[in-house]
PyMOL CGO cylinders between C-alpha atoms (Angstrom):
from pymol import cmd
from pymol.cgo import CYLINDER

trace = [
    CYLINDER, 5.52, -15.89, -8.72, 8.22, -15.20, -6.28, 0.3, 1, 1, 1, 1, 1, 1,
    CYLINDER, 8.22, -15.20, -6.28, 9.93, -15.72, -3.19, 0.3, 1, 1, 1, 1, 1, 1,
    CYLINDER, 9.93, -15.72, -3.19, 8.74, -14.30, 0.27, 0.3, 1, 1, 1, 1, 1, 1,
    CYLINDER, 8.74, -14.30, 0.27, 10.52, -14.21, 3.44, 0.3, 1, 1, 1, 1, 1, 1,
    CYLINDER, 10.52, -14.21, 3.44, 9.00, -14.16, 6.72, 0.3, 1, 1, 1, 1, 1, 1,
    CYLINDER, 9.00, -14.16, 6.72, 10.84, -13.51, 9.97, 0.3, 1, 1, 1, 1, 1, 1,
    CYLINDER, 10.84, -13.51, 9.97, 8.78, -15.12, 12.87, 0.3, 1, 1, 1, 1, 1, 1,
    CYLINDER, 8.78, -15.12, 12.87, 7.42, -18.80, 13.27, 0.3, 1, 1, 1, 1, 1, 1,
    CYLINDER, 7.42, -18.80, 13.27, 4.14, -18.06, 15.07, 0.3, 1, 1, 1, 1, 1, 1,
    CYLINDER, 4.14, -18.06, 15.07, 0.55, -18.07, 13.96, 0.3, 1, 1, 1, 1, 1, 1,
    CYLINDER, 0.55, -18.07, 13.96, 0.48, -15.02, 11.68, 0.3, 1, 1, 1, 1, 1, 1,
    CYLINDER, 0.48, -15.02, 11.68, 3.66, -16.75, 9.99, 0.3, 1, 1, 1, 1, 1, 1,
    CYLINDER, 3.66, -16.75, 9.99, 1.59, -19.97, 9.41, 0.3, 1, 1, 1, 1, 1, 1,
    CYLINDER, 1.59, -19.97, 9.41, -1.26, -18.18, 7.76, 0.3, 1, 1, 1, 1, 1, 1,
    CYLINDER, -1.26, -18.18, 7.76, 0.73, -16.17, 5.39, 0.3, 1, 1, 1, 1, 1, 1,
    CYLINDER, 0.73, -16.17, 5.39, 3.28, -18.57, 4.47, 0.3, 1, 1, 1, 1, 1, 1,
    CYLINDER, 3.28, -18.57, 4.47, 0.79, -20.98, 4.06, 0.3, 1, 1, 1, 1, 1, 1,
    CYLINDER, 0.79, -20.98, 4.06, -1.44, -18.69, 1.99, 0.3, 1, 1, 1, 1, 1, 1,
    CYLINDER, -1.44, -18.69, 1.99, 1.47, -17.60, -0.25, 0.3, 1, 1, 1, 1, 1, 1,
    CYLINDER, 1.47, -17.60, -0.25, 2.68, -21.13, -1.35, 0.3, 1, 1, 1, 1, 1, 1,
    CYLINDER, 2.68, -21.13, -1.35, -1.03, -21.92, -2.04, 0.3, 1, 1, 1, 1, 1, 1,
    CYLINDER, -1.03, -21.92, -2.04, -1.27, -19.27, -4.47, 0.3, 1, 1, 1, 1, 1, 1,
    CYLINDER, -1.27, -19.27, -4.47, 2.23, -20.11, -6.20, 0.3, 1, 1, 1, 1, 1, 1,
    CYLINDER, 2.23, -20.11, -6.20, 4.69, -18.28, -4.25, 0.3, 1, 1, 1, 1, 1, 1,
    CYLINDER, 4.69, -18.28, -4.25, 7.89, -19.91, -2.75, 0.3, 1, 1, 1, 1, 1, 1,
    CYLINDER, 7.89, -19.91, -2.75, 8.40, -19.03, 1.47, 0.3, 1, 1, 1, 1, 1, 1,
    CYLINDER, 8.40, -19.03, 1.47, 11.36, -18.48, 3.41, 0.3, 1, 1, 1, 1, 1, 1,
    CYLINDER, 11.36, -18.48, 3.41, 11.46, -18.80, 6.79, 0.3, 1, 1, 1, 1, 1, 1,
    CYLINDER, 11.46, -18.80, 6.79, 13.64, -17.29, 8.96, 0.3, 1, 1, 1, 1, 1, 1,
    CYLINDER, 13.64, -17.29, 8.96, 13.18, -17.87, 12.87, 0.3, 1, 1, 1, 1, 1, 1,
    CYLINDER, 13.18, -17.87, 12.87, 15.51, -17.53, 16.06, 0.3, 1, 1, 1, 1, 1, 1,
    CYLINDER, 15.51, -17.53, 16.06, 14.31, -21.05, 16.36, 0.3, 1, 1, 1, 1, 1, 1,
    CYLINDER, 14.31, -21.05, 16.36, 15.58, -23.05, 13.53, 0.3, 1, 1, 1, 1, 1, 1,
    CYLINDER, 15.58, -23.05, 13.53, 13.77, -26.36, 14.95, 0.3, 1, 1, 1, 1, 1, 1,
    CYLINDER, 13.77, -26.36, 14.95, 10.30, -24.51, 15.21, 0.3, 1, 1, 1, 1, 1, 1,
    CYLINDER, 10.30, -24.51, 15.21, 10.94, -22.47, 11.68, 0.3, 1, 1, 1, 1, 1, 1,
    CYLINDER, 10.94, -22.47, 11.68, 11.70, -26.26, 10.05, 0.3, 1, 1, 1, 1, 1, 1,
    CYLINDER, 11.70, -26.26, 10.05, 8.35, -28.05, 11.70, 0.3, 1, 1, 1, 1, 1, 1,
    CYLINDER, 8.35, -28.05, 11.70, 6.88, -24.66, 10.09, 0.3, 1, 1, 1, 1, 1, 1,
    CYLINDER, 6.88, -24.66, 10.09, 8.11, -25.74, 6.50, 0.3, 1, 1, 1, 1, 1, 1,
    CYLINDER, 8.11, -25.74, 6.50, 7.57, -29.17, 6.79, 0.3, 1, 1, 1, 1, 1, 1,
    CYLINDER, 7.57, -29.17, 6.79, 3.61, -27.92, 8.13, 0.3, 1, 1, 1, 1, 1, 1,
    CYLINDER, 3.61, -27.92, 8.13, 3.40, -25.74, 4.83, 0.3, 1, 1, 1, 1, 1, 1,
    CYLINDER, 3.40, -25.74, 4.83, 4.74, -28.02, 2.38, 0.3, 1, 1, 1, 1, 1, 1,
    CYLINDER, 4.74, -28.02, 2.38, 5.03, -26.59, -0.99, 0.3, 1, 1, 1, 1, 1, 1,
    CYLINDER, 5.03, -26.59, -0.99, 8.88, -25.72, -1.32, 0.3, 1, 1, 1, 1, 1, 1,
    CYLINDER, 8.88, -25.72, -1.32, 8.82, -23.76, 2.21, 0.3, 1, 1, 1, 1, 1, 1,
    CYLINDER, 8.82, -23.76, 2.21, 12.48, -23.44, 3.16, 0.3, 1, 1, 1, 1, 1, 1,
    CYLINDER, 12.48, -23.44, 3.16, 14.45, -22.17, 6.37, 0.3, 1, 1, 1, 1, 1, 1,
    CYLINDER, 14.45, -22.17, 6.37, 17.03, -19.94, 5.98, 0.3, 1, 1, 1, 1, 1, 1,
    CYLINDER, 17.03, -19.94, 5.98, 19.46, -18.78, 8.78, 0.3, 1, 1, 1, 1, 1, 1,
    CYLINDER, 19.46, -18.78, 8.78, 18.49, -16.24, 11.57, 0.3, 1, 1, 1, 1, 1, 1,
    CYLINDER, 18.49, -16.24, 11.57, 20.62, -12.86, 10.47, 0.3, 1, 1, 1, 1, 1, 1,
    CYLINDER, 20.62, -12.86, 10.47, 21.25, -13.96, 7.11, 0.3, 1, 1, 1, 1, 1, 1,
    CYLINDER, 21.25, -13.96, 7.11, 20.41, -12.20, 4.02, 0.3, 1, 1, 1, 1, 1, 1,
    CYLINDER, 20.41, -12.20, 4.02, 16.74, -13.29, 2.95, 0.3, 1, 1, 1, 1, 1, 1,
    CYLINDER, 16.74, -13.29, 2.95, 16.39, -14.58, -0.67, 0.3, 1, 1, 1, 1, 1, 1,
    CYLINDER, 16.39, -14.58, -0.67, 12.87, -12.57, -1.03, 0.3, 1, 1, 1, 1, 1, 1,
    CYLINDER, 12.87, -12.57, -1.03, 12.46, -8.71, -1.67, 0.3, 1, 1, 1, 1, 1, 1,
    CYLINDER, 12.46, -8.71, -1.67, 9.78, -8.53, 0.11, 0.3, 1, 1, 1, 1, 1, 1,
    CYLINDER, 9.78, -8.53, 0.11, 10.52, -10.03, 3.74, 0.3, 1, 1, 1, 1, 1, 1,
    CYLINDER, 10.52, -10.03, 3.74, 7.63, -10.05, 6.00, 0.3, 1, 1, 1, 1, 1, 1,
    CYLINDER, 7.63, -10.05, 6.00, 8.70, -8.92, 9.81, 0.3, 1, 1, 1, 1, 1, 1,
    CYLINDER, 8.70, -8.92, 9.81, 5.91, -11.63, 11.93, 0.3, 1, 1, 1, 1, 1, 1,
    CYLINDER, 5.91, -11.63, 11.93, 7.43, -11.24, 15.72, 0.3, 1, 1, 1, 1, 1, 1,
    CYLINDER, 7.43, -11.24, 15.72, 5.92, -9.34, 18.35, 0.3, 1, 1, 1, 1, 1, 1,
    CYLINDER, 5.92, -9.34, 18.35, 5.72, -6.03, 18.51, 0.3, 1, 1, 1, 1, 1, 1,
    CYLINDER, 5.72, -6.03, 18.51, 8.74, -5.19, 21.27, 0.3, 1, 1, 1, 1, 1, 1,
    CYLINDER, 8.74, -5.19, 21.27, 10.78, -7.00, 19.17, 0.3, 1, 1, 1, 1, 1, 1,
    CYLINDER, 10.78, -7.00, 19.17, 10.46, -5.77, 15.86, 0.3, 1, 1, 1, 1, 1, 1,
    CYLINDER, 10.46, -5.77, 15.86, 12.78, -3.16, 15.89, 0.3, 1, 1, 1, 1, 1, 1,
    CYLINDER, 12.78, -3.16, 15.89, 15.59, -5.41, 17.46, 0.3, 1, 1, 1, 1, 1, 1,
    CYLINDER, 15.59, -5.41, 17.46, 15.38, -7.98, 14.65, 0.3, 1, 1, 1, 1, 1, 1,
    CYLINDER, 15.38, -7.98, 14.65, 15.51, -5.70, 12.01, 0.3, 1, 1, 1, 1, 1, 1,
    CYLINDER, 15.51, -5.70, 12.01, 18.63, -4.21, 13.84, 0.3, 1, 1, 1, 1, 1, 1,
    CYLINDER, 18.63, -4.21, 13.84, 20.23, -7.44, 14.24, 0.3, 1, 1, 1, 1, 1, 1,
    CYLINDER, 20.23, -7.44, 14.24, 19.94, -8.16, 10.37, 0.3, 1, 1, 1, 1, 1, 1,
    CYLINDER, 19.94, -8.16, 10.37, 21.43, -5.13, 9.48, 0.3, 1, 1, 1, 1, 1, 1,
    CYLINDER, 21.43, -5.13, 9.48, 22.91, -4.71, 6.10, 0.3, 1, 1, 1, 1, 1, 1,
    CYLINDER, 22.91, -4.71, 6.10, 22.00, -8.00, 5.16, 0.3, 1, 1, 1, 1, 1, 1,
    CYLINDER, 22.00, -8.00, 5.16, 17.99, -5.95, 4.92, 0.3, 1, 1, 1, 1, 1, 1,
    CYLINDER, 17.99, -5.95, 4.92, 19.40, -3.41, 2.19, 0.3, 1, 1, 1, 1, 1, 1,
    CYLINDER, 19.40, -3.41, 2.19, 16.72, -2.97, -0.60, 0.3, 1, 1, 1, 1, 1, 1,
    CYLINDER, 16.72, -2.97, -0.60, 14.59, -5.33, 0.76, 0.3, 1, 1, 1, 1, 1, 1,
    CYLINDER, 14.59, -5.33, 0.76, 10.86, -4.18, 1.46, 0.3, 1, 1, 1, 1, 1, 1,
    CYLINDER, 10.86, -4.18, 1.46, 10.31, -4.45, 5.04, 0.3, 1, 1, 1, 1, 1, 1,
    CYLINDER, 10.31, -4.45, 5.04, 5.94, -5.86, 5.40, 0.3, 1, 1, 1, 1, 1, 1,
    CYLINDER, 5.94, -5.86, 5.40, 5.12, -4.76, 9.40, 0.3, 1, 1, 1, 1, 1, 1,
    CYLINDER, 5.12, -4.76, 9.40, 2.28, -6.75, 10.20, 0.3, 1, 1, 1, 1, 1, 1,
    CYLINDER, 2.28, -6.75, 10.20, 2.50, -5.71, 14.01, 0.3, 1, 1, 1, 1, 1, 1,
    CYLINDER, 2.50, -5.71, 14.01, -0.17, -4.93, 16.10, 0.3, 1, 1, 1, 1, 1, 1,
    CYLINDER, -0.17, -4.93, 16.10, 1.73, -2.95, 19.33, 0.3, 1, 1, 1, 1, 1, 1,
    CYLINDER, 1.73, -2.95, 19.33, -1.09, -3.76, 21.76, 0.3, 1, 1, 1, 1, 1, 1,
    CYLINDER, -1.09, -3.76, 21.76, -1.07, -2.94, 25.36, 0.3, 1, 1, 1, 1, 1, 1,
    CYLINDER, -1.07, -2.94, 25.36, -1.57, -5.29, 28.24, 0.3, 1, 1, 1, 1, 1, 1,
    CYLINDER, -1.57, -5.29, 28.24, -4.97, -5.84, 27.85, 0.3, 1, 1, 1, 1, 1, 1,
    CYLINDER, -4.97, -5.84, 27.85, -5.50, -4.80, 24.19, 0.3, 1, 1, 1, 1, 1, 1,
    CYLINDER, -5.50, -4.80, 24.19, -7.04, -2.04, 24.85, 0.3, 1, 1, 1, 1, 1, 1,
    CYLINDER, -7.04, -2.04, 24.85, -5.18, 0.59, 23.72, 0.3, 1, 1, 1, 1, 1, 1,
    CYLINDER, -5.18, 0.59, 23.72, -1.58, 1.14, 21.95, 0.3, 1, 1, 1, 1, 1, 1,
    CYLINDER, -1.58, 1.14, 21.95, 1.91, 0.74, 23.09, 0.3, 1, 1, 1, 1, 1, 1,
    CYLINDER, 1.91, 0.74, 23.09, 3.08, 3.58, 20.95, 0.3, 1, 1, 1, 1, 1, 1,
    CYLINDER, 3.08, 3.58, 20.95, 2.41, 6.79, 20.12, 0.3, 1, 1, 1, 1, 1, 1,
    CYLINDER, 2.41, 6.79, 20.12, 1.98, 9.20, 17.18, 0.3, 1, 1, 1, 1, 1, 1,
    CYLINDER, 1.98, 9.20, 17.18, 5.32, 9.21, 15.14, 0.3, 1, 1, 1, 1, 1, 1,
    CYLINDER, 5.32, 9.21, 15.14, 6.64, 6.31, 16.95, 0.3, 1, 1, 1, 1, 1, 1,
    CYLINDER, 6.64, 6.31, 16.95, 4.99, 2.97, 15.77, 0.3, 1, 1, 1, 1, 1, 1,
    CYLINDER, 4.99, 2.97, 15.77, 6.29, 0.01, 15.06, 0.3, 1, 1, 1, 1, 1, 1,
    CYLINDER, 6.29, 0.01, 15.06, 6.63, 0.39, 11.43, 0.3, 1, 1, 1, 1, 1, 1,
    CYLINDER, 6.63, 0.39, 11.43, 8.61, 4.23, 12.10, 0.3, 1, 1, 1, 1, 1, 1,
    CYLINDER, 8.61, 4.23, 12.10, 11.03, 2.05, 14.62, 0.3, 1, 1, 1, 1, 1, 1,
    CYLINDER, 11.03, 2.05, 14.62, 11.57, -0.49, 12.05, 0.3, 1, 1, 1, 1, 1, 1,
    CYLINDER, 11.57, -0.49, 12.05, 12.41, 2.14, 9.38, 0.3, 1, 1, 1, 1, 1, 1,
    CYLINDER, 12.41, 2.14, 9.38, 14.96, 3.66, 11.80, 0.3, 1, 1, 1, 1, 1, 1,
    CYLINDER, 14.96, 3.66, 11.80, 16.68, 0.79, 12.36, 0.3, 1, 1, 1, 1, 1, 1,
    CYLINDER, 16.68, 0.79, 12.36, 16.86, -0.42, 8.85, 0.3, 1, 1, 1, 1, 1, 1,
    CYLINDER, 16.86, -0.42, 8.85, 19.85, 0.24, 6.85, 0.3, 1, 1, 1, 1, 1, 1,
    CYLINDER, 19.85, 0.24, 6.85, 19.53, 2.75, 4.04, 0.3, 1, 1, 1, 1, 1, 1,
    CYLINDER, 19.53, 2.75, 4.04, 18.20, 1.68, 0.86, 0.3, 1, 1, 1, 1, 1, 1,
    CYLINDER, 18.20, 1.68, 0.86, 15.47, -0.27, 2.98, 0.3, 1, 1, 1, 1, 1, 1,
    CYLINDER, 15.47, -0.27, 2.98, 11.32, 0.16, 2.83, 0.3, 1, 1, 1, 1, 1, 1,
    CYLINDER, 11.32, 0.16, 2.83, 8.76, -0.24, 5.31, 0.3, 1, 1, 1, 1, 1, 1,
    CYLINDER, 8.76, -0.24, 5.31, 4.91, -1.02, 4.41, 0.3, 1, 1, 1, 1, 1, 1,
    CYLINDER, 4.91, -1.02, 4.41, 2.45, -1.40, 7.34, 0.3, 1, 1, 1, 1, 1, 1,
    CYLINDER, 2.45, -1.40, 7.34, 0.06, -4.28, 6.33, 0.3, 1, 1, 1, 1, 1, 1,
    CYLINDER, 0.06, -4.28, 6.33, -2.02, -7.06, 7.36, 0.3, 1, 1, 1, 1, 1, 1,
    CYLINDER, -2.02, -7.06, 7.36, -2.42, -5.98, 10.66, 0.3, 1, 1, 1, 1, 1, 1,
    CYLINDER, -2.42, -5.98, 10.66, -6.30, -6.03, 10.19, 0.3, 1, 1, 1, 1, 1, 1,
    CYLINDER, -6.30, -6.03, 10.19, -6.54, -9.51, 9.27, 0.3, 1, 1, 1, 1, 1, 1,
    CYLINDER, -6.54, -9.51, 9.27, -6.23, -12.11, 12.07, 0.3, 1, 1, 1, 1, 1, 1,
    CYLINDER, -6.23, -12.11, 12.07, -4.71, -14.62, 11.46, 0.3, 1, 1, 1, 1, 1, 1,
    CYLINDER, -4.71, -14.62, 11.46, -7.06, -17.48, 11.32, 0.3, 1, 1, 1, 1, 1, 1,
    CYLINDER, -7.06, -17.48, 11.32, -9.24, -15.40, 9.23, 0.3, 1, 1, 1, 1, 1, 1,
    CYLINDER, -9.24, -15.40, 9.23, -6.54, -15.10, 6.32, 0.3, 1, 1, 1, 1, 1, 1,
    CYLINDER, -6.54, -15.10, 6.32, -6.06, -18.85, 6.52, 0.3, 1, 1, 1, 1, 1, 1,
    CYLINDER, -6.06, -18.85, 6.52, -9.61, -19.32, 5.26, 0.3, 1, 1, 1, 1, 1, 1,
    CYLINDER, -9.61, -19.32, 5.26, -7.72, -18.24, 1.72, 0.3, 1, 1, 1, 1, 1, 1,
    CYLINDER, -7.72, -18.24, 1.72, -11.41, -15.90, 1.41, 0.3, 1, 1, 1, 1, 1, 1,
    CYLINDER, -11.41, -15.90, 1.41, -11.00, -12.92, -0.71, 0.3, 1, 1, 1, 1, 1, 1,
    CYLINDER, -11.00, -12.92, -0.71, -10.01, -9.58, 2.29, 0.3, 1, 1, 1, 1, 1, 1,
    CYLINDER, -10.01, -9.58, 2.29, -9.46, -6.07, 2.22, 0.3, 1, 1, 1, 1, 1, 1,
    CYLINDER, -9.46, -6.07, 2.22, -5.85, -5.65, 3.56, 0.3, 1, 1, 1, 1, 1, 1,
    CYLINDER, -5.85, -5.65, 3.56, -5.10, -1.98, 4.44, 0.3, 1, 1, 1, 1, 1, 1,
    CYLINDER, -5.10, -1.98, 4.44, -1.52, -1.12, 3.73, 0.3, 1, 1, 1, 1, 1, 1,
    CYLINDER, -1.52, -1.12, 3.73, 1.14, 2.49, 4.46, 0.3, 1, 1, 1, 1, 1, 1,
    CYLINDER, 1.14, 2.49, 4.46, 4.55, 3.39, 3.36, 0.3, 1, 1, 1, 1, 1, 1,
    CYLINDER, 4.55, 3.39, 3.36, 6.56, 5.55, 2.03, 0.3, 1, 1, 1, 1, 1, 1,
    CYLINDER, 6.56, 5.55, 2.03, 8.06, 4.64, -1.57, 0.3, 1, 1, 1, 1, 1, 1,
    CYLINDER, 8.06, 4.64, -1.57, 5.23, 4.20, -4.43, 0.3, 1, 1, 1, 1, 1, 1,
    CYLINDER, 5.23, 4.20, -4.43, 7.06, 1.51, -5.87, 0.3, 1, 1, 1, 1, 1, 1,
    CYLINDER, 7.06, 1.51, -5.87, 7.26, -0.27, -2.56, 0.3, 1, 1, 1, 1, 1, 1,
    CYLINDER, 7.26, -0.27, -2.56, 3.25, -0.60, -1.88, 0.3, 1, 1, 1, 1, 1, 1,
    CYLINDER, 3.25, -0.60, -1.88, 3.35, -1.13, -5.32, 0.3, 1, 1, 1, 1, 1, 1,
    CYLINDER, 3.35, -1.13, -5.32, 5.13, -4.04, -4.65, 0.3, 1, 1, 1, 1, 1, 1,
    CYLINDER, 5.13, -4.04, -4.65, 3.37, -5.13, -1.69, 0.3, 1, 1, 1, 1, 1, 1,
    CYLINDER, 3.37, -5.13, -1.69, 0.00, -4.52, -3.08, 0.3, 1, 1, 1, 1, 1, 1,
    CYLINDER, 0.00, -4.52, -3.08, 0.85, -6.59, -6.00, 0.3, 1, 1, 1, 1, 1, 1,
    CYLINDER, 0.85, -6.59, -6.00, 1.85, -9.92, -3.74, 0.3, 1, 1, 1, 1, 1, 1,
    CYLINDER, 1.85, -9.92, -3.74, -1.38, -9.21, -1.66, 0.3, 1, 1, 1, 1, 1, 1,
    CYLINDER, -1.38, -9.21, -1.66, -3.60, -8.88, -4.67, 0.3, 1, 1, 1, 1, 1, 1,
    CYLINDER, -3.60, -8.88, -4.67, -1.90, -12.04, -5.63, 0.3, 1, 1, 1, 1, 1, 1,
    CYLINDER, -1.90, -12.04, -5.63, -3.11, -13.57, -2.59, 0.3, 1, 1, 1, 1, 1, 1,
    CYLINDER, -3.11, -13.57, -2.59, -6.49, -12.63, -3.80, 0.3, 1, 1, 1, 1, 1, 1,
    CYLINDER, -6.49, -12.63, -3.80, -7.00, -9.58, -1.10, 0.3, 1, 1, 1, 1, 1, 1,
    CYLINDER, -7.00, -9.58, -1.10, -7.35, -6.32, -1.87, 0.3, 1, 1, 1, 1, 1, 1,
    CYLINDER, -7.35, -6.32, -1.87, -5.09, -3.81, -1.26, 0.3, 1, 1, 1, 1, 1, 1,
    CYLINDER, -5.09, -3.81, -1.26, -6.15, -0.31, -0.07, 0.3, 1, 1, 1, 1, 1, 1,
    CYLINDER, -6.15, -0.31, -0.07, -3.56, 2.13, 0.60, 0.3, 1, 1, 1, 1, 1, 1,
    CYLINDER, -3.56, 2.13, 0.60, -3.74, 4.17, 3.48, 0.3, 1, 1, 1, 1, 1, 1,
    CYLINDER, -3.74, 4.17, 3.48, -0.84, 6.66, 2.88, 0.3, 1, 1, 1, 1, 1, 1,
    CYLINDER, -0.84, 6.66, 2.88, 2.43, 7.52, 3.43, 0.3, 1, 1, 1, 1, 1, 1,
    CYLINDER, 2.43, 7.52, 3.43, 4.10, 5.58, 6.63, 0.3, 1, 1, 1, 1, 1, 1,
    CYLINDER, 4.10, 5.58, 6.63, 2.85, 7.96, 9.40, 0.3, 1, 1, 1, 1, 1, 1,
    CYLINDER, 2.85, 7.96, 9.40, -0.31, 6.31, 8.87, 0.3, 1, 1, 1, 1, 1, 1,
    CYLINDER, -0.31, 6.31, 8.87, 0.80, 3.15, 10.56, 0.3, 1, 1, 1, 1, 1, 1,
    CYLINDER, 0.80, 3.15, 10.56, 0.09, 4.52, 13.63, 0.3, 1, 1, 1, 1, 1, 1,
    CYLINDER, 0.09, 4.52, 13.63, -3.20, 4.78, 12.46, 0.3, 1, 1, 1, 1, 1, 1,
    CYLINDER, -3.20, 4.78, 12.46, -3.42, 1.11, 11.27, 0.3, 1, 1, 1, 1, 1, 1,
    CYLINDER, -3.42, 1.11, 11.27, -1.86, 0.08, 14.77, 0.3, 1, 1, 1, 1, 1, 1,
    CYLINDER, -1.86, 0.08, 14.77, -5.45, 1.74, 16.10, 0.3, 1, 1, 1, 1, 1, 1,
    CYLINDER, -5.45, 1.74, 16.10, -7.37, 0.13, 13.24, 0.3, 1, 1, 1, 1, 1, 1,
    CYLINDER, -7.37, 0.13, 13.24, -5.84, -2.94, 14.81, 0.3, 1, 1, 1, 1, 1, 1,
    CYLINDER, -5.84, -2.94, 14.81, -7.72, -2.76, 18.33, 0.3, 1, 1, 1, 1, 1, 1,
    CYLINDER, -7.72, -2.76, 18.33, -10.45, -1.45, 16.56, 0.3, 1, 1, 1, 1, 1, 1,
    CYLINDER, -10.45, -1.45, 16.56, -11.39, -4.69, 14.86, 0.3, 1, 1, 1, 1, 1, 1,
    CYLINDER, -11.39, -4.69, 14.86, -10.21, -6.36, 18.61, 0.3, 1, 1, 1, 1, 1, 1,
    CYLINDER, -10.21, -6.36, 18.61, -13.40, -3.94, 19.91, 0.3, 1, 1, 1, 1, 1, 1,
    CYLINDER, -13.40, -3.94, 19.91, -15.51, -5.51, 17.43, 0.3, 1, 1, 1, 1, 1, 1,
    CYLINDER, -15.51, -5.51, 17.43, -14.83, -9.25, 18.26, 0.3, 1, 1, 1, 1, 1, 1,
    CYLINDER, -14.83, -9.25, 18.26, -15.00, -8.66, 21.56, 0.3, 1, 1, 1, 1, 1, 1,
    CYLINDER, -15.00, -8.66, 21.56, -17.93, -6.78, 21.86, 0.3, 1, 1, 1, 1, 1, 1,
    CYLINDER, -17.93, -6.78, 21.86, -20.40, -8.82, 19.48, 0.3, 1, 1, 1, 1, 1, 1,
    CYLINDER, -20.40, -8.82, 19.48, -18.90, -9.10, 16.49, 0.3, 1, 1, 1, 1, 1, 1,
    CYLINDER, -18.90, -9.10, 16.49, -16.94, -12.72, 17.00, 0.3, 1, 1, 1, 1, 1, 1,
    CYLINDER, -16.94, -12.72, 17.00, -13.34, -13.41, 15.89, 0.3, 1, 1, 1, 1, 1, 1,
    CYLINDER, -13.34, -13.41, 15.89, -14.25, -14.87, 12.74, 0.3, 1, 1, 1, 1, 1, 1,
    CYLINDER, -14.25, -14.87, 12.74, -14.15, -11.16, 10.68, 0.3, 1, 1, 1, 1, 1, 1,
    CYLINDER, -14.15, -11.16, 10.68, -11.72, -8.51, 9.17, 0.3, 1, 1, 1, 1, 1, 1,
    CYLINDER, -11.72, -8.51, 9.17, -11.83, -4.73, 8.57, 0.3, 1, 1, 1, 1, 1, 1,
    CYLINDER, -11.83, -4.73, 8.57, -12.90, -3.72, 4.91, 0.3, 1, 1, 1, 1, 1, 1,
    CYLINDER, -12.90, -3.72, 4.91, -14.12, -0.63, 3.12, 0.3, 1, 1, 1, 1, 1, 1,
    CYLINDER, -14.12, -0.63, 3.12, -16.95, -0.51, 0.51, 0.3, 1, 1, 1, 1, 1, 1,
    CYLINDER, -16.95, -0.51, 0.51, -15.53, 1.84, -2.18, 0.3, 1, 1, 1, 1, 1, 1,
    CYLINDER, -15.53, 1.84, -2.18, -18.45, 2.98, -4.53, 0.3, 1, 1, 1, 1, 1, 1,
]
cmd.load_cgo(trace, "trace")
């Protein structure tokens, strides 16, 4: 398998670095907090390692798990040391009360992070559909993914499938904004009858 970095030490960080290293893959984390990123290694187990905040990450693909307002900032603050990495933006920009959107059409989350990225870089909206005690059930999930670059969903839909979800591309990287919506659509659903305990999927005939 490979190596995966993940910026961010919170719950969505758990799930997928603990889902990656049970499926073979080697996690880096990466975490303004280097005390919280290490009890986050020692949790997962497997290999997990903590590299430094700003440093160059030892995976190609390097997951970006912080909230939303800070997304862009992060990947600023990185700079160069991002080149040719694929960016995964698994951000859901939520307002207040999570019932609507933060940004707006040609402005989400994953179209800031690809502004502040240094050339050479990809960004691939994913996972954002999934909560993240859901995806720490390690159950097979359809995970909805957007981006510009074939060979970088390529990439990413490889590592998902290898997580045993399936990948379902979306389209080029103005659909994010689209998958940011997705995102308080499945929030609708749990909160309205559905429970917490599901994720978005398509049946493809």
């Amino acid at each position: 398998m490979t190596t995966i970095s993940i910026i961010g030490s919170g719950n969505m960080a758990t799930a997928i670095g603990t889902r990656a290293t049970k499926h073979g893959h080697t996690v880096e984390l990466m975490s303004r907090d280097t005390a919280k990123a290490q009890a986050l290694a020692d949790q997962i187990g497997n290999g997990a390692t903590v590299g430094a905040f700003g440093a160059r990450p030892a995976g190609d693909i390097v997951i970006v798990a912080v909230l939303h307002a800070a997304a862009a900032g992060v990947v600023a603050h990185y700079g160069d040391a991002l080149a040719g990495k694929v960016l995964v933006d698994i951000t859901n920009p939520f307002n207040a009360d999570a019932s609507g959107l933060a940004t707006t059409v040609d402005n989400s989350v994953s179209e800031q992070i690809a502004a502040a990225a240094p050339a050479g870089t990809h960004v691939v909206k994913a996972l954002n559909t999934i909560f993240g005690h859901v995806l720490a059930h390690d159950t097979p999930l359809d995970a909805f993914l957007a981006g510009d670059g074939a060979e970088a969903k390529a990439r990413v839909a490889e590592f998902l499938e290898s997580l045993d979800l399936r990948p379902l591309d979306a389209g080029g990287l103005e659909m994010a904004h689209t998958l940011e919506w997705a995102g308080i659509l499945l929030m609708g659903l749990a909160r309205n009858g559905a429970g917490f305990d599901l994720a978005l999927g398509a049946e493809v005939r």
